[in-house]
Structure formats: structure tokens, C-alpha cells
C-alpha positions in Angstrom: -58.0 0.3 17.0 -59.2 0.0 13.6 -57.6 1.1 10.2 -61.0 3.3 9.6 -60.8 4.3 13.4 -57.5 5.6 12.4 -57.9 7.0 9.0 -58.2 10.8 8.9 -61.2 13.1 8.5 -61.6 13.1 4.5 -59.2 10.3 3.8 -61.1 7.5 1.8 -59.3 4.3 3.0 -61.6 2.1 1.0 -60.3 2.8 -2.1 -56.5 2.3 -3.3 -55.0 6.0 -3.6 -51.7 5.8 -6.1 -50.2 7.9 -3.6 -50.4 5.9 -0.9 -49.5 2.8 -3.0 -46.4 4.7 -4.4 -45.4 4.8 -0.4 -46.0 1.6 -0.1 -43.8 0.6 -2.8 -40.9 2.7 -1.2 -41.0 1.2 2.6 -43.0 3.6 3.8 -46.1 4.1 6.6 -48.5 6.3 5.1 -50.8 3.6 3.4 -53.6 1.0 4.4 -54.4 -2.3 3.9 -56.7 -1.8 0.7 -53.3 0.3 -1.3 -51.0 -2.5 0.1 -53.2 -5.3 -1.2 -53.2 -3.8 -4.4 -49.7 -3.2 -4.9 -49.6 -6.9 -3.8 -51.9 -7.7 -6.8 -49.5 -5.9 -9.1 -46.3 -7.1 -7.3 -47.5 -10.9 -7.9 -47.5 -10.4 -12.0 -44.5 -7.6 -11.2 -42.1 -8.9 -9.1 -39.6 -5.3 -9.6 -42.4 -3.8 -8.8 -40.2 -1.9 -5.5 -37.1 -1.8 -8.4 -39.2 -0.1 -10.6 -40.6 2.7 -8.1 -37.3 3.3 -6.6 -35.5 3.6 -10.4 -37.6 6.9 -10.5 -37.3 7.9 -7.3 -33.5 8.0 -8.0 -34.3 9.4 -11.3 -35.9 12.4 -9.8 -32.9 12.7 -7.1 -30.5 12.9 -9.5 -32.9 14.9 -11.7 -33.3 17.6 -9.2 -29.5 18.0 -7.8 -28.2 18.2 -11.3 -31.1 21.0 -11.7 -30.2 23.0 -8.9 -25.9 22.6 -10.1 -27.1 24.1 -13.3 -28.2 27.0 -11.7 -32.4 26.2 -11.2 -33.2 27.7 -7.7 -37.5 27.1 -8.3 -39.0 24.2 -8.2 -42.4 23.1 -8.8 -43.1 19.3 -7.9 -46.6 17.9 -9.1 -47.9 14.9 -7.7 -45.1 14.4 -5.5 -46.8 12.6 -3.0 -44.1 13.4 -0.5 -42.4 9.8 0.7 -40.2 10.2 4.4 -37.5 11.0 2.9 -35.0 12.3 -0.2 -37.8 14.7 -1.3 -36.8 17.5 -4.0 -36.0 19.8 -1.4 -33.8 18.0 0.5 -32.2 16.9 -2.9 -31.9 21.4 -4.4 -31.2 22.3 -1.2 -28.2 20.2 -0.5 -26.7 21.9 -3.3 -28.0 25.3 -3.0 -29.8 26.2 0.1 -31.5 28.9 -1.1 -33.7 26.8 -3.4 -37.2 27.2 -3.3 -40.0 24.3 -3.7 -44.0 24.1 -4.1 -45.0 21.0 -3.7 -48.6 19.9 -5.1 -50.8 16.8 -5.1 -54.6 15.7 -5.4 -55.0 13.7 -2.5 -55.9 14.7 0.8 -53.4 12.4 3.1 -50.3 13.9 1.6 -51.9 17.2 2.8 -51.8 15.9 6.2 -48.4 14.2 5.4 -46.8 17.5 4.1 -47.3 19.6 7.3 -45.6 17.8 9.6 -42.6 16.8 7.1 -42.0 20.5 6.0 -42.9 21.9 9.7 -40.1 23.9 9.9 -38.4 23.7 6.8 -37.6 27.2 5.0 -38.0 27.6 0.8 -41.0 25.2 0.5 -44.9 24.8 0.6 -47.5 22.5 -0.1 -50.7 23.3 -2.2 -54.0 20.6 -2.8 -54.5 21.3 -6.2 -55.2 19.4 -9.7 -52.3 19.4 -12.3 -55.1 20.0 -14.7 -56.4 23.0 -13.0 -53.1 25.3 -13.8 -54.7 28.2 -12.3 -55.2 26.6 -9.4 -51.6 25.5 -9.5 -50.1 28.7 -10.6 -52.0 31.5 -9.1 -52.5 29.9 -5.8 -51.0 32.5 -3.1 -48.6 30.0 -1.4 -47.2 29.4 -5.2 -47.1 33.0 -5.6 -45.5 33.3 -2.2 -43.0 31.1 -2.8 -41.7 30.9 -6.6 -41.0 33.8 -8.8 -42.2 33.7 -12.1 -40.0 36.3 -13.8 -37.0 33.8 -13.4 -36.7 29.7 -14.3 -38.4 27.4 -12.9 -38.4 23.6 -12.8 -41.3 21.7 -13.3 -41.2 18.2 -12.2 -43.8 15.4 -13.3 -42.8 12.3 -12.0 -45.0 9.2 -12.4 -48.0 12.0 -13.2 -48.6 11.6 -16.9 -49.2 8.1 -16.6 -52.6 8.5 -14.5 -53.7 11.4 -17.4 -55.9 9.5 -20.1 -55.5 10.9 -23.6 -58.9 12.9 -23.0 -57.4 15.5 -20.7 -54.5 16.2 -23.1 -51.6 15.4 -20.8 -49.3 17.2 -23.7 -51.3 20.5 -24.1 -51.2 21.3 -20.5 -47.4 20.8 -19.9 -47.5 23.0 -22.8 -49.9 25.8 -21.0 -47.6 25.0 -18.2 -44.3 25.6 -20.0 -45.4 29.0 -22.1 -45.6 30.3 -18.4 -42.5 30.1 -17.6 -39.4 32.0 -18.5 -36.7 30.8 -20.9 -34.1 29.0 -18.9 -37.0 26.6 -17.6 -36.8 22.9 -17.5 -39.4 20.3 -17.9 -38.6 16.5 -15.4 -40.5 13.8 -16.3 -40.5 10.3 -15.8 -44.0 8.4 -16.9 -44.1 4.5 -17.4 -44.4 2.9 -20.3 -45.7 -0.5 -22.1 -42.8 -1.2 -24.5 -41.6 -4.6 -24.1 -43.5 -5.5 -20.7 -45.0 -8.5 -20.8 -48.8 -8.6 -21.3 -50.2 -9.8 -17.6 -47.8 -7.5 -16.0 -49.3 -4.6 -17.8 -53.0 -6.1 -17.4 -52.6 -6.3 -13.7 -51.3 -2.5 -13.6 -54.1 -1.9 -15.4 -56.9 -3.4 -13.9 -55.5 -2.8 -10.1 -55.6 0.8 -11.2 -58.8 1.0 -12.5 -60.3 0.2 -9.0 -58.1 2.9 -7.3 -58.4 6.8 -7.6 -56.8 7.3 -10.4 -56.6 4.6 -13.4 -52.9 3.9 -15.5 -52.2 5.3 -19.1 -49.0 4.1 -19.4 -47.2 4.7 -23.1 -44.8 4.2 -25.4 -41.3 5.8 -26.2 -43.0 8.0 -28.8 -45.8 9.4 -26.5 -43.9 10.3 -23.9 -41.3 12.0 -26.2 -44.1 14.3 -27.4 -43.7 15.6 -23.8 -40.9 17.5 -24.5 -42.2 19.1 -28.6 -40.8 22.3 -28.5 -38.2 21.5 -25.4 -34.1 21.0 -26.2 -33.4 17.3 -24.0 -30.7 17.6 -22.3 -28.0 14.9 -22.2 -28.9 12.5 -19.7 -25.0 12.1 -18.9 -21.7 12.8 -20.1 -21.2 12.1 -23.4 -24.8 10.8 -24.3 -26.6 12.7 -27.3 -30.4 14.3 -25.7 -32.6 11.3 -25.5 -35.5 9.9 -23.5 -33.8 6.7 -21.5 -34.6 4.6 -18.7 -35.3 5.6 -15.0 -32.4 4.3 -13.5 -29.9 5.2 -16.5 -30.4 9.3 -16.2 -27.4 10.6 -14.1 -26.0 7.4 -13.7 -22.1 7.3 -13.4 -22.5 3.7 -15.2 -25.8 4.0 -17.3 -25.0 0.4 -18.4 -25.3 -1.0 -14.8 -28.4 1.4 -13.8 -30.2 -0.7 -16.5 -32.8 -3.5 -14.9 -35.6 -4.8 -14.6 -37.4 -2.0 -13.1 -35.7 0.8 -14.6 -37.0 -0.4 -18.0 -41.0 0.2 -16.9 -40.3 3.9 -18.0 -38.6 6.8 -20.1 -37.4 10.2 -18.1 -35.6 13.1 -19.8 -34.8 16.5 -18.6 -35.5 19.7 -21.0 -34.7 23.2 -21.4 -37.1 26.0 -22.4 -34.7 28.2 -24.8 -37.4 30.9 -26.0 
């Protein structure tokens, strides 16, 4: 049987899906051949490509459980694309079991992929919605089901910024999303970034991309810093002043050996809404 034969009803498998290729880049099955040749484009100028990927996969692990140790029981996970495995609920609930988590995403396969992963599992949902739409996001009823916005809530963007061109105002809406929510709130994000990456490895991102779903704005330090305006950053460990650092170095017992190749393609920070 055939890929298309296979592919189900309103999934597009003739054009690369970033969701699908971010599966692909973490071992997993939920992808076709047209998101694993274009990973394959980028992997060939990229070679951490899978480094990179799991660097903020580990980022939003660590991320999440020191979240839910500090007290955050609500969790709202956009773009989360929902690989096999290690997902924020499995990660909050291991510490406290009681955590909730809405999970949202644009594209229609990790609709299909979320009801059978969370069949079963208590504290969570899944919405198809568009981070841009926040009233989609917010007032949808399985949101309003699920998370309880007269206490803190976590919102996590990982990867997301980075497929948000400067037109659609990626700050301003985290900022919509964050006057929301109550103080005691925390902003995770992790979004890739051009400093000191070497021009064909950033050209091939790009123009692999730019065929796909969703084409890559990827940006510096001081872009994705502006993020957090109006946020306190949190330490990303002990001892470290609040700063913006490198997906593999937040959490890390030894930050210095977290540091590589891959972790380097982005900046992550944690931050607290204090009024």
C-alpha cells in the first residue's frame, strides 16, 4: 500500500509539515517520505540536526518538571506536536500527578496522533487551534474544561516562534497571552536562532522551510530576549544570574558539558509573571 493510500483523511502528505519533520528528527513514525527528505536536505548542510532537536526536547523536559517542583500545576503547550514519548504531561505529572495539560497544534495529524496517545490519560486535552487565534486557544471549552484561569499557568512555546514571521507580531501575542494569566505564571520558550551558524546551514533551513507548511524566522539573542519584556527570567540553574542560554545548558547539572553543537542552534529561558 501506498504512502497516500495510507495517509489520513485531511492530511496533506505532499507537502513537508514541521511537525511531522520535528518527529522525524526525534526517531519517530508519524512522518512521510516528503518531511523525511526534507529533513535530509537540511541534515546534509546540518549534520546535528537530531542534536539540535533533542537539545530542546530536553530543554522543555527539564523545563516543565522544574515547573511543576515550583509549584505550576497548569500547563498550556502550543505547538507541541506530541512525539511518542516524554511529552509535558508525562514530565508535570511525574512530579505532581494532579497537573493539568492542554495541549494545542495547527496541524491535523497530531490531532489524530493525540487521541490515541492521551486515550486514557487523566489532566490533559488536545485542541486544533492557531497560536495566533488566542480566543480560539483560550476560550475553547476543552481549555476551559481543563485549566483554570484564576490560578498560574504555564505557557510553553517551544520551537513555535521560529515559524512566526515579524508580520504576525510573535512578541505582542505572547504578550495578549501573558496579561491573561494570573501573576505566578511562567512563560517557556525555546526558538532557534542564526548567531554564529554558518551561512549554508541556515540557507538550507531556510529554503527547506519555505516549501513546507510553515516557513523558518529564526533570530538572534536580542529578538528572542524581547520574548520575555516585562517577564523576571529565572535562573536557568544554580548559581547562574537570569539569562537566555542554550537548549541543552537550561537545567543541566553541568551546563558546561550540555554545550554542543546542537544545543547552540537556540536560546530558551524560563520567566515569571510577578504582576
Amino acid at each position: 500500500m501506498s504512502e497516500i493510500e495510507q495517509a489520513p483523511p485531511g492530511v496533506d502528505i505532499t507537502i513537508p509539515s514541521p511537525a511531522r519533520m520535528y518527529d522525524y528528527y526525534l526517531g519517530g513514525t508519524d512522518n512521510y517520505e516528503v518531511d523525511r527528505k526534507a529533513a535530509e536536505a537540511i541534515r546534509e548542510k546540518m549534520p546535528e540536526l537530531e542534536d539540535a532537536a533533542w537539545a530542546n526536547r530536553g530543554f522543555l523536559q527539564r523545563s516543565v518538571r522544574w515547573l511543576a517542583e515550583h509549584g505550576v500545576r497548569q500547563f498550556l503547550d502550543i505547538g507541541a506536536g506530541l512525539p511518542t514519548m516524554n511529552n509535558t504531561h508525562d514530565a508535570a505529572q511525574a512530579v505532581a500527578p494532579d497537573a493539568k495539560v492542554v495541549y494545542v497544534d495547527n496541524d491535523p495529524i497530531v490531532q489524530i496522533h493525540a487521541n490515541a496517545l492521551l486515550e486514557g490519560v487523566t489532566g490533559t486535552a488536545f485542541i486544533t487551534a492557531d497560536f495566533r487565534d488566542i480566543d480560539s486557544v483560550l476560550g475553547h471549552e476543552d481549555t476551559l474544561a481543563t485549566i483554570d484561569f484564576d490560578k498560574p499557568v504555564a505557557l510553553l512555546l517551544l520551537a513555535v516562534t521560529h515559524f512566526m514571521p515579524d508580520e504576525d507580531d510573535p512578541w505582542g501575542l505572547i504578550r495578549q497571552y501573558m496579561d491573561r494569566f494570573v501573576p505566578g505564571s511562567y512563560l517557556a520558550l525555546s526558538s532557534a536562532t542564526t548567531d554564529r551558524q554558518s551561512e549554508k546551514a541556515v540557507g538550507a533551513i531556510n529554503e527547506t522551510y519555505a516549501r513546507s507548511t510553515s516557513s523558518a524566522h529564526m533570530r538572534t539573542r536580542e529578538e528572542i530576549e524581547r520574548f520575555f519584556d516585562g517577564l523576571e527570567i529565572v535562573p536557568p540553574w544554580q548559581g547562574a544570574e537570569p539569562k537566555l542560554v542554550y537548549f541543552g545548558e537550561w537545567g543541566a547539572e553541568d551546563p558546561e558539558a550540555a554545550d554542543s553543537d546542537g544545543s547552540r542552534w537556540g536560546y530558551c529561558a524560563v520567566a515569571k509573571k510577578t504582576e
